[in-house]
N, C-alpha and C positions, 0 to 999 in steps of 0.2 A: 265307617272307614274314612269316609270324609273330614270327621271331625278329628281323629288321628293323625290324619295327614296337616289342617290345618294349626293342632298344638304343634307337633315337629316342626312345621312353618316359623310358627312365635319362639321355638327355643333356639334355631339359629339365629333369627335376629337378635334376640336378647344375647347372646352370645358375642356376636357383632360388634354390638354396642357396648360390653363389660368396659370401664374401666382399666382392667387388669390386661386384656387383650394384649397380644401384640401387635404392632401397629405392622403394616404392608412396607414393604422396603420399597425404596425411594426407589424411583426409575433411571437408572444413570444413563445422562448425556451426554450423547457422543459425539465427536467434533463436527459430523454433518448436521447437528443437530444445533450444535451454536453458532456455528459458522456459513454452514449452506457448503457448496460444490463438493467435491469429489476426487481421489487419489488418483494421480498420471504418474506414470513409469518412463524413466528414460533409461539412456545407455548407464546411468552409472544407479539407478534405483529409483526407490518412488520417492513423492512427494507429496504435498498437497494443495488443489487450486483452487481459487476461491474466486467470481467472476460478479463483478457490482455494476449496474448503470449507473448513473450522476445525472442531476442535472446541470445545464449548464447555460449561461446568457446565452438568448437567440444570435446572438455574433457571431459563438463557436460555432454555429454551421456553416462558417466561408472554411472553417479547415476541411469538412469532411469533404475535398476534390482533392485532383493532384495534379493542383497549379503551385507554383512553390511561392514563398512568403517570406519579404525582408524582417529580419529580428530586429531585434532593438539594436540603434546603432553602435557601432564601434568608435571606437577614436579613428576618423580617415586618416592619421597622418603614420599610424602604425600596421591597419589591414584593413582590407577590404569589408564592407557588411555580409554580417553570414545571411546565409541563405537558406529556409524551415521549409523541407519540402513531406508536405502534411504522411506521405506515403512512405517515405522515409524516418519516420522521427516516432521518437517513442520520449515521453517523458516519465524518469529512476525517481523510485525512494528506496531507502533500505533501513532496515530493521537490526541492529546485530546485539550481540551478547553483553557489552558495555565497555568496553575497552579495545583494546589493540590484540588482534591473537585470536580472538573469541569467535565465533560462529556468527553468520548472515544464515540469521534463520527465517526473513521473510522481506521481499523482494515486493513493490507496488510498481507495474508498469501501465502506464498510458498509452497505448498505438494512437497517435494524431490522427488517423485514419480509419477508426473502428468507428462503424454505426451500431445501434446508438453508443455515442459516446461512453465509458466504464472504462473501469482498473481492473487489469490481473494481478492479483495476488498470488505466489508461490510461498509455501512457508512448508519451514524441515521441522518434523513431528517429534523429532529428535535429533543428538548434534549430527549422529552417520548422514542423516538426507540432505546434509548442506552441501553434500557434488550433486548429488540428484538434481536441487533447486538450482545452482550454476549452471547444471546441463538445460535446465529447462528453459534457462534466463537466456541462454546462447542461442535456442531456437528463437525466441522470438527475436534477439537482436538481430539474427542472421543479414534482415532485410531491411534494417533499420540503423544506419551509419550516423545516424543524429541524433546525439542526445542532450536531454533539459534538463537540468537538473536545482535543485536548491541547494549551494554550496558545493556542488558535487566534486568542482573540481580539487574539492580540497581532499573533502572525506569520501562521499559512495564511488569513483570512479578508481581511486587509489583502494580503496580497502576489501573491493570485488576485485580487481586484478591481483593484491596480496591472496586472498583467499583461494580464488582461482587455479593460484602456481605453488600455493601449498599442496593442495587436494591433486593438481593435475588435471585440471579439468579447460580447455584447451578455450581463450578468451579472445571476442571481439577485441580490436581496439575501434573508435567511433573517427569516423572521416570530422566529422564537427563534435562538438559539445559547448552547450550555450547553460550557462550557468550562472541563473537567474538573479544568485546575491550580488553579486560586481554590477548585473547590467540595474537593478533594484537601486543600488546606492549612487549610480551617477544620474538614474532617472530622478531621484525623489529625495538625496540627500538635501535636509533642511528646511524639509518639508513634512519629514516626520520626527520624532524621536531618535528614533533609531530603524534597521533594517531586519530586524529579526522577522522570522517568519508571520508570529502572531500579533507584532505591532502593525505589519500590514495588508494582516485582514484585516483588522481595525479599522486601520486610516487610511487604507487605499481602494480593499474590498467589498467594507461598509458590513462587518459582522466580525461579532467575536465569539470565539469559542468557550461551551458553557457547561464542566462536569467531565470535560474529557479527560482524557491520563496524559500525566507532564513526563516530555521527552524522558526525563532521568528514571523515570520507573518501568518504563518500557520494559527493560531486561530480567529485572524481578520477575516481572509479570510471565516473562517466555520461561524461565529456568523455575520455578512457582509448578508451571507446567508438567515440565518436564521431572519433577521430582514427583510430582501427584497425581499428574495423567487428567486431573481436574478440567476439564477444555474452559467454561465460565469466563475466565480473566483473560483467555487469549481474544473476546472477542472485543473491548475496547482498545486492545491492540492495532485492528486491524482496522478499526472505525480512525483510531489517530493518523495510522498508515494513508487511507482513503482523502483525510481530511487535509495532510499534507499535498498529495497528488491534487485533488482538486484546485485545493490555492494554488497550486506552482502553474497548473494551466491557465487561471483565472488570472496570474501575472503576467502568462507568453503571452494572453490576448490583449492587456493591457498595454504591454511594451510594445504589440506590432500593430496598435490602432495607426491608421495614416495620419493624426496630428503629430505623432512621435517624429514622424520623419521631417516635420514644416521647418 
């Protein structure tokens, strides 16, 4: 009986092992599975959130209190210096569909006041969760009237208030917003190139980015998605999202070093 049982043993694996076999279907990955976090529901549906620590210069630990903090200055002869009050301030990126009209389908915020230091990420799994993601971006602004932004005032602060009042989705306006490219180009025009974001990681940061995905493809890369359910390409997505956020903090710290102010 033994040896019976041990040929049956040998004609499964040879069997196994044919050539001709069919091979095992691939295991499909699901976006906890490339991405990490987990679906939050608000009043207007779900979403999805995605939650990263950074690191960050030993500096960035004078923000984690709530003593407030002069920004990079202003012209005195127009306003006053703003005032970064760490408990207050949240620093935007945003992600949208490529144009004017199209969907914010993922959102990177910084609370200045989160231990340890990290981004939240919100992203709509599809175009219907882009009120979901507005709703969920409302809560966290709720308690945070200051925002930082890289060029925001031109594009992410105009283009989430358009979006907002399309959908109905009821919008912070921000008591402050310091917006990092104006204060970047009167700190350091002439000093670099130019002001674009990734020229000053370069020459300000002291690192360049290596293999990442360029601004213009972003949107491929979410709508790619959304037609193949494929999650894969949404995750250097969210790594360029992160890597924007990071820079734009690693600027507030720069601009609100006390030689700034001499």
């Amino acid at each position: 009986m033994s040896g019976y049982r041990e040929r049956l043993d040998e004609l499964r694996i040879a069997g196994r092992c044919r050539p001709n076999a069919p091979a095992a279907a691939p295991r499909v990955r699901t976006l906890a599975d490339v991405l990490g976090g987990c679906e939050i529901r608000t009043r207007r549906g779900a979403c999805w959130r995605v939650e990263t620590d950074f690191d960050l210069p030993g500096d960035a630990l004078r923000w984690i209190s709530p003593r407030a903090v002069r920004s990079a200055r202003r012209r005195p002869q127009t306003r006053p210096p703003l005032i970064v009050d760490p408990t207050r301030t949240a620093v935007l990126d945003i992600e949208t569909g490529g144009f004017s009209g199209t969907p914010v389908f993922l959102v990177g915020v910084v609370p200045l006041d989160r231990a340890p230091a990290g981004v939240i990420q919100l992203l709509a799994r599809d175009y219907p969760e882009e009120a979901a993601l507005l709703d969920a971006l409302t809560a966290i602004l709720a308690a945070r009237d200051t925002w930082v932004t890289f060029n925001g005032r031109a594009f992410d602060e105009p283009f989430l208030r358009d979006r907002a009042t399309v959908l109905r989705v009821p919008w912070p306006q921000p008591r402050q917003h310091l917006d990092l490219l104006p204060a970047a180009r009167r700190r350091w025009r002439g000093t670099v190139p130019d002001c674009r974001l990734t020229t000053l990681e370069r020459h300000i940061l002291g690192r360049t980015r290596i293999g990442g995905v360029p601004s213009a493809e972003v949107p491929d890369l979410f709508h790619h998605f959304i037609r193949t359910g494929t999650a894969g390409p949404l995750s250097p997505v969210l790594e360029h999202n992160r890597l924007d956020l990071l820079s734009s903090v690693e600027l507030l710290l720069r601009l609100t070093e006390p030689a700034d102010d001499a």
